[in-house]
N, C-alpha and C positions, 0 to 999 in steps of 0.2 A: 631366828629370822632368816629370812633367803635374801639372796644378793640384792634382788629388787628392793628389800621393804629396806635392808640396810644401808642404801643409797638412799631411798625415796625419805627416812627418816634423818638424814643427815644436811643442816644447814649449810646451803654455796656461798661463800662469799661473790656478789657481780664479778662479771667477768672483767670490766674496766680496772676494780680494783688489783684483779690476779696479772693483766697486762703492765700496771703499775707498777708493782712487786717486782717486777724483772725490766723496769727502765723502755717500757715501749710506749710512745705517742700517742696522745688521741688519733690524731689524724693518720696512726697508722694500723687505727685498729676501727674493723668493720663487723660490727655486733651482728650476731643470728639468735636474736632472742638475750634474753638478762645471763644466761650461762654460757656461750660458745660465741666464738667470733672466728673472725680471719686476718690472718696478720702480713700487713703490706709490704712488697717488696723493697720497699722506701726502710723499714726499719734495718735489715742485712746491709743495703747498700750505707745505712748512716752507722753500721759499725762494722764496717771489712775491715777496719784497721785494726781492730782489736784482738788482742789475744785470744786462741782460744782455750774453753775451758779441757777437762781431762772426760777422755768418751770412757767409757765403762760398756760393755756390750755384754748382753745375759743371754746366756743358751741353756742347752738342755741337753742330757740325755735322751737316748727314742723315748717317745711315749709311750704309755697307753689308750688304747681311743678315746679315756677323756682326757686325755691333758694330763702335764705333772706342775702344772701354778707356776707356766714363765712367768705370764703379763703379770700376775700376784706377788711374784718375788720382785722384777723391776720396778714396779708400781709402789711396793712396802721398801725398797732398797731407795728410793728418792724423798720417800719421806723421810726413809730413817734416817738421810745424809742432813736431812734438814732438822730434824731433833738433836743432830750433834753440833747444830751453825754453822752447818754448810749451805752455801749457795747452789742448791740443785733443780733439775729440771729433768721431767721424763721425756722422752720423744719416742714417741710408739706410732704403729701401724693401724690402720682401720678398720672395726672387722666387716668381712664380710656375708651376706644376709644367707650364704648357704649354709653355715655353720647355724649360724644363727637358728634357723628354721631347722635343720639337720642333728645332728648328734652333738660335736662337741660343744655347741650352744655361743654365746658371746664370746668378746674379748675387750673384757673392759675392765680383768681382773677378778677381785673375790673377796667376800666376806668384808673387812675396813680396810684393806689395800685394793679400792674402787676406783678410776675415774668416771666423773661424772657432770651431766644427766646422760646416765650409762643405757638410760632407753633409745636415747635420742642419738648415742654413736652410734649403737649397734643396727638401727634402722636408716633412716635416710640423713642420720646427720644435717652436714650441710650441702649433700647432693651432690658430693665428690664421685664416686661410684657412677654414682644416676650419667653425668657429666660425661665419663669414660666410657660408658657404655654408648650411650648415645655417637658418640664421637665414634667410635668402633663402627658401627651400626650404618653411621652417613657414608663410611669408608666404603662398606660392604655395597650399599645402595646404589654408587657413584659407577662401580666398576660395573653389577650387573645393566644399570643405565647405559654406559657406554656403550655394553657389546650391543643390548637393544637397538643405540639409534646407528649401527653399521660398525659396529668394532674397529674401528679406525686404530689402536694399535696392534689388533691382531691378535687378541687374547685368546691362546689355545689351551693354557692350566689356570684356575683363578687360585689360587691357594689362600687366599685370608677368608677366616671363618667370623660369621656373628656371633655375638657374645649377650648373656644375659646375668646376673646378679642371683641364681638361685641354684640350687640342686634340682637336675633334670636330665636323666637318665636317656631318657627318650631324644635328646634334641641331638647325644653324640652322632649321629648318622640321622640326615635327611632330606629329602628330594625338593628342589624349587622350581620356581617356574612352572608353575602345573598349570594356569588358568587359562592355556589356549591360545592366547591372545598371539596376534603374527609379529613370528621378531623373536618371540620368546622360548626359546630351546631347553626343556629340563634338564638339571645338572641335579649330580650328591656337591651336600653341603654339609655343615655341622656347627653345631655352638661351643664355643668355650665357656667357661665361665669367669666372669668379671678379672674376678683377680687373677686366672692365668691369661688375658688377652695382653696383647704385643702394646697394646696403649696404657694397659697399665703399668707394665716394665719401663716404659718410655718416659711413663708420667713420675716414676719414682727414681729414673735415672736422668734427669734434663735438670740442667745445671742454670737455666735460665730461659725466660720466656721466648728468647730468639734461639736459646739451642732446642727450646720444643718444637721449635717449627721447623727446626731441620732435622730433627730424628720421625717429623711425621711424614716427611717428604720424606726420607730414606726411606721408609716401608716397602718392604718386597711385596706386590699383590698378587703378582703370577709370571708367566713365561708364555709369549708367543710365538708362533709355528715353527723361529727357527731357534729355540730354546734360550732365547734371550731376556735379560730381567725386565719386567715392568714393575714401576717402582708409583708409590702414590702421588709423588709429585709432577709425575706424566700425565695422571689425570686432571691436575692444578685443585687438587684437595687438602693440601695443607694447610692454607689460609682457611678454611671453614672449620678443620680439625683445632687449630688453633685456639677460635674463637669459642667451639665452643668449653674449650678447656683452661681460657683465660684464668677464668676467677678460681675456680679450684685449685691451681698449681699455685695459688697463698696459701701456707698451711692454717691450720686450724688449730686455736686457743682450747683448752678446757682447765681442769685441777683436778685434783684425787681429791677425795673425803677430808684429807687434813687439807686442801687449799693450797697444795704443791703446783704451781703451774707443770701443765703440761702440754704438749704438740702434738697431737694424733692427726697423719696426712701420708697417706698413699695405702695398700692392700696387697701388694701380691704374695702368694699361697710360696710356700717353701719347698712343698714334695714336686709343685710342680711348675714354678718361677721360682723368681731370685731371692722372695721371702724379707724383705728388707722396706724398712720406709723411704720418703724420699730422700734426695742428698739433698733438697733445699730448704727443711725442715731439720733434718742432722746441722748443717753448714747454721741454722738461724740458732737451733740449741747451743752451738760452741760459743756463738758469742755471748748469749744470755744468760748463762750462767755459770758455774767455776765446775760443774761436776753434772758430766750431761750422761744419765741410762737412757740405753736404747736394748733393743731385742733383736735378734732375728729367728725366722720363725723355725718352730719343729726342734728336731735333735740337730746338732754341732755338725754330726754329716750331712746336712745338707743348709741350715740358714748361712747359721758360721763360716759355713766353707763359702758358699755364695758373697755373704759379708764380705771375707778376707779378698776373695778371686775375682769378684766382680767389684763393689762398691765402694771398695778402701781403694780403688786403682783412681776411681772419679772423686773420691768426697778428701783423696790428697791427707787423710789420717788414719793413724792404725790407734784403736783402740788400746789405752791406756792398761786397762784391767780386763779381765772378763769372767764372767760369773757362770758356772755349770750347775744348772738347777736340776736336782733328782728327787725323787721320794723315794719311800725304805720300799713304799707297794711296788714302784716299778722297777728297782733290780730286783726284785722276789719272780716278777712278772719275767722280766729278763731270762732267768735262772729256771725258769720253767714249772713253778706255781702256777696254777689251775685259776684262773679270775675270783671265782669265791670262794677262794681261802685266803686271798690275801690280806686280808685282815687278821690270820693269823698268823703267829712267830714262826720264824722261816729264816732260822741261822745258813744251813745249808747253799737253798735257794738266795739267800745274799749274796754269797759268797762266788757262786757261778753268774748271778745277775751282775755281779759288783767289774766284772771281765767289758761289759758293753761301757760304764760309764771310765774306768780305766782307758779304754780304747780313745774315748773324747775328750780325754785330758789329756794324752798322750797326742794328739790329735793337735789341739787349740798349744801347748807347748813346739809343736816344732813349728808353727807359724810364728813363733819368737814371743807369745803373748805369754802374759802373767796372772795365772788362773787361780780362783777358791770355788769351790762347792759348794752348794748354799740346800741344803736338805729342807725342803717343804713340808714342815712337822706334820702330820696327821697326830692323833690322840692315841691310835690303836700303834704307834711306834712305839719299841719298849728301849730300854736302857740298853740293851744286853747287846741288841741290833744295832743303837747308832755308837757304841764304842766300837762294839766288831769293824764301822764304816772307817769310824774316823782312826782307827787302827789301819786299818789297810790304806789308806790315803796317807798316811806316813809312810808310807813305804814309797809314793809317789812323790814326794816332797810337796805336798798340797794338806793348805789347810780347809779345815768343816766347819761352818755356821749352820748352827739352826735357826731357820727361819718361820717365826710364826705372825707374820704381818695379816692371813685370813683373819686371825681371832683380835689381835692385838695394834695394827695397822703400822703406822714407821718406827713404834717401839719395841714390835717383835722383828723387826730387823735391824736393831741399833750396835748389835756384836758385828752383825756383815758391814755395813754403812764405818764402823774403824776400823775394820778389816780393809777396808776396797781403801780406805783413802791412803792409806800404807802401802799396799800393792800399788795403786796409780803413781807411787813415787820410785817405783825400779823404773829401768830401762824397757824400750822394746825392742823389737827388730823385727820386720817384716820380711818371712819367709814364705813366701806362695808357692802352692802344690805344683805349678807347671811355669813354663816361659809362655810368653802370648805368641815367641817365635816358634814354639812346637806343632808339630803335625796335629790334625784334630785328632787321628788315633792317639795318637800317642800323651796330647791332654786326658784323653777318657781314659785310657790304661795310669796316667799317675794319677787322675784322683779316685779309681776304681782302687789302684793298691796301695795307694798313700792311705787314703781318707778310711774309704771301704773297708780295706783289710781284704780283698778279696784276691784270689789266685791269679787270672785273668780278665779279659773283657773278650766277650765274642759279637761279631757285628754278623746282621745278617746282612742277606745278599742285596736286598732294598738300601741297607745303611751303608754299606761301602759303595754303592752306585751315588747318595747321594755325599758322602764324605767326597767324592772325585768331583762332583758338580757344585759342589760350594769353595772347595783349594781351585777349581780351575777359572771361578769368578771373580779370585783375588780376595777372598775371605777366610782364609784356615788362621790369618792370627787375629782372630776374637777369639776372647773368652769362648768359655763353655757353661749352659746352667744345666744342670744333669736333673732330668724328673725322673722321679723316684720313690718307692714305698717311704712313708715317714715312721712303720713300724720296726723298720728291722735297718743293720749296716748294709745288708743283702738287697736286693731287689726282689725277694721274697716276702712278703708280710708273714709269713707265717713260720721261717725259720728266725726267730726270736733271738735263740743262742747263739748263733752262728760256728760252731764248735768244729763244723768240716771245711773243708775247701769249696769254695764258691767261684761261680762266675758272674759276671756280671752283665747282664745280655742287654746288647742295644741292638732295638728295631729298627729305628727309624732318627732322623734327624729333621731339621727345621732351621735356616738361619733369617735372624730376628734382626735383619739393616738399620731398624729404626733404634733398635734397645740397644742395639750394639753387643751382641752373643748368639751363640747358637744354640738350642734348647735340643738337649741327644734327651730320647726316650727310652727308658729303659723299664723290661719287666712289662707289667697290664696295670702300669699306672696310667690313670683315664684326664682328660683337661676339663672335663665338664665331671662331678661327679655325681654320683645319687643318694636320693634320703633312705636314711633307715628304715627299714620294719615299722618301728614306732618313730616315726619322727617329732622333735620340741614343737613343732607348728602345735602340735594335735592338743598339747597343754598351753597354748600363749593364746591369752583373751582378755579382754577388757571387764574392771571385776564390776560392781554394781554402783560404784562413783567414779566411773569412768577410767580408771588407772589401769595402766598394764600390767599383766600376771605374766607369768611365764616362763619370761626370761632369765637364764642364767649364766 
């Protein structure tokens, strides 16, 4: 069966009963139909006093363009803590509808390590997305409004872009204002897409309803004549961004297929934001349960690192465990197997691919965390390969599980699940790639040769112009969120192995006042991207009793 029919064939328990299971209120829970709800901020504030539970954070090796089964292994790794009686709880990210419609398809997991009604996240949900977008959108509206009725602050750059929810190639570069009308001067604009817009960085790092409204006022919109900030709360647009983001910034209820509660609340992309759910959705999982998975998204060089450098500074906790999720396909892929062979035995090609997933445990270790590798079994894995693995990961002082939660759900992850609750009993120590006191060069060179493994960094002549106009507006100690290919350590998608000396080229820069970072661009990573050749749209349809196909 495919993901769809094995969700669609699997009984939910109401979502009342799943908000019961973990000690939440009627009255602090706001149903979207018998499966999903929203959970009020009245429940965090009736348990800030409580301890919290142990984070558990899953990452990844690079991928390959489909995916190597994060959300599959987090999703099998909550259940399986719950096959062992543990009190666990997923807290995942949202996905977004350009995957969705695009290549790597949903994210709502795989096979019986599902959450679910997996149609209803992957589409409009509870119109979180929709919510952000729009808010993005009024932003945008407000500022070309202004200059129309007399530019009363003087806007000579607008720099915030609109943002749409989809893969759309066409929208990165494009001209407004064309209709003539007096007042109205054509300018280039461009779209981002959903989850790399500055509102939903903001939406996933605001620590409460009144710090949302001060990171929407913080929004840099542009600079006038005499290169001064215009910020959003100059236009007195925060209070309407606010509003319409109220209800959203409560996360969202769901379960997996066993009726694991779970949190799915916020979306941004990982190659190119912070990749990470909210901190008010993390901070509600610590209290509700003893053993809380969370994800961030893509490979360790860039979720994890954002996780650690960005969102463990706001959410005040470093992750207890963390989990490196690879298949045998993608260090073969790594190593420099050809796409259709990898189904075939490829000791070799291990062995040079097995250098990339080394690198990110070497990686997630000097941030002081306490790591295992959790191997996403496929069928076509032979014996010969996952010893060679878990042979060489002794050499790194890290243990291997195999994980088969697609076929098997939280009992093909029940060897990881006492594995992690052992691990979550060492110590940690948070070691960050940079100080927040460092120069922004000098952030992008340590986590270029820290994280990356690369030789240098080179800025072009645009990126050192604007690296001096962001230190001289009193902003060089924010973080950094580095975009970047999610196929390779490189800013190359295409050097895989990485076996020479690299650089790592940054274009351009951007700082993000409301998210609080500055997003360095590096390489021909794009913020809007585009659909495939063949894009999932082209197979997702309603079959002849109304249900949806398609999706996976």
């Amino acid at each position: 069966m495919t993901d769809i029919e094995i969700a669609r064939n699997t009984k939910l328990n109401p979502i009342t009963e799943i908000a019961k299971s973990i000690s939440i209120m009627d009255d602090e829970l706001e149903p979207y139909g018998k499966f999903k709800a929203k959970i009020s901020s009245k429940t965090y504030e009736r348990l800030s006093e409580k301890e919290d539970g142990k984070l558990i954070l899953v990452t990844a090796i690079n991928p390959t363009p489909m995916g190597e089964g994060k959300t599959t292994v987090a999703i099998g790794l909550a259940d399986g803590l719950r096959k062992i009686g543990k009190k666990s709880i997923a807290v995942l990210r949202e996905p977004s509808q350009g995957p969705v419609f695009g290549l790597k398809g949903g994210a709502t997991g795989g096979g019986h390590a599902q959450i679910a009604p997996m149609e209803d996240i992957n589409l409009h949900f509870t119109g979180d997305l929709h919510a952000i977008t729009s808010a993005n959108n009024l932003l945008a509206s407000m500022i070309d409004n202004h200059i129309y009725f007399g530019n009363e602050l003087d806007f000579k750059e607008v720099i915030w872009r609109r943002c749409l929810d989809v893969n759309d190639r066409s929208l990165r570069k494009i001209e407004i204002g064309l209709s003539g009308e007096k007042n109205l001067e054509p300018r280039e604009d461009g779209f981002d897409i959903t989850a790399a817009s500055e509102i939903m960085a903001i939406f996933c790092l605001a620590t409460s309803l009144n710090n949302l409204k001060e990171r929407l006022g913080n929004i840099l919109v542009g600079y006038n004549s005499k290169n001064e900030p215009i910020y959003a709360r100059d236009l007195k647009a925060e209070g309407a961004l606010t509003v319409l983001l109220k209800d959203a910034l409560n996360p969202n209820l769901v379960q997996t297929l066993e009726h694991t509660p779970t949190i799915v609340h916020g979306g941004p992309f990982a190659n190119i934001a912070h990749g990470c759910n909210s901190v008010v959705a993390t901070k509600l999982g610590l209290k509700l349960a003893d053993y809380v998975v969370t994800e961030a998204g893509f490979g360790a060089d860039l979720g994890a690192e954002k996780f650690m450098d960005i969102k463990t500074r706001l959410l005040g906790k470093t992750p207890n465990a963390v989990v490196c999720v690879a298949t045998i396909k993608a260090l073969k892929y790594h190593g420099g197997m050809e796409v259709e062979q990898l189904n075939n035995e490829g000791i070799e090609y291990l062995r040079k691919g097995y250098e990339n997933l080394k690198k990110h445990i070497r990686n997630l270790k000097n941030f002081g965390l306490n790591v295992i590798v959790a191997i996403n079994r496929y069928t076509q894995d032979t014996e010969k390969e996952i010893e060679l693995l878990r042979e060489m990961l002794k050499a790194e002082g890290v243990n291997l599980s195999l994980v088969e939660a697609w076929a098997n759900g939280g009992e093909g992850a029940k060897d990881l699940a006492e594995q992690i609750t052992k691990l979550c009993e060492n110590e940690t120590k948070v070691n960050y790639t940079y100080k927040l006191e460092d120069n922004i060069e000098e952030k992008i060179r340590k986590v270029a040769q820290k994280i990356y493994g690369a030789k240098d960094i080179e800025l072009s002549e645009k990126a050192k112009e604007r690296i001096k106009t962001i230190e001289e507006m009193g902003l060089g100690n924010l973080p950094i969120c580095i975009a970047k290919t999610q196929y390779s350590l490189s800013d190359d998608p295409k050097n895989l192995e990485c076996r020479d000396d690299y650089t790592i080229h940054v274009r351009d820069l951007t700082p993000k006042t409301g998210a609080g970072f500055i997003v360095i661009y590096s390489g021909s990573i794009f913020t809007m991207p585009g659909l495939p050749r063949v894009p999932a749209a082209e197979s997702i349809d309603l079959d002849k009793d109304g249900n949806i196909i398609g999706i996976f």
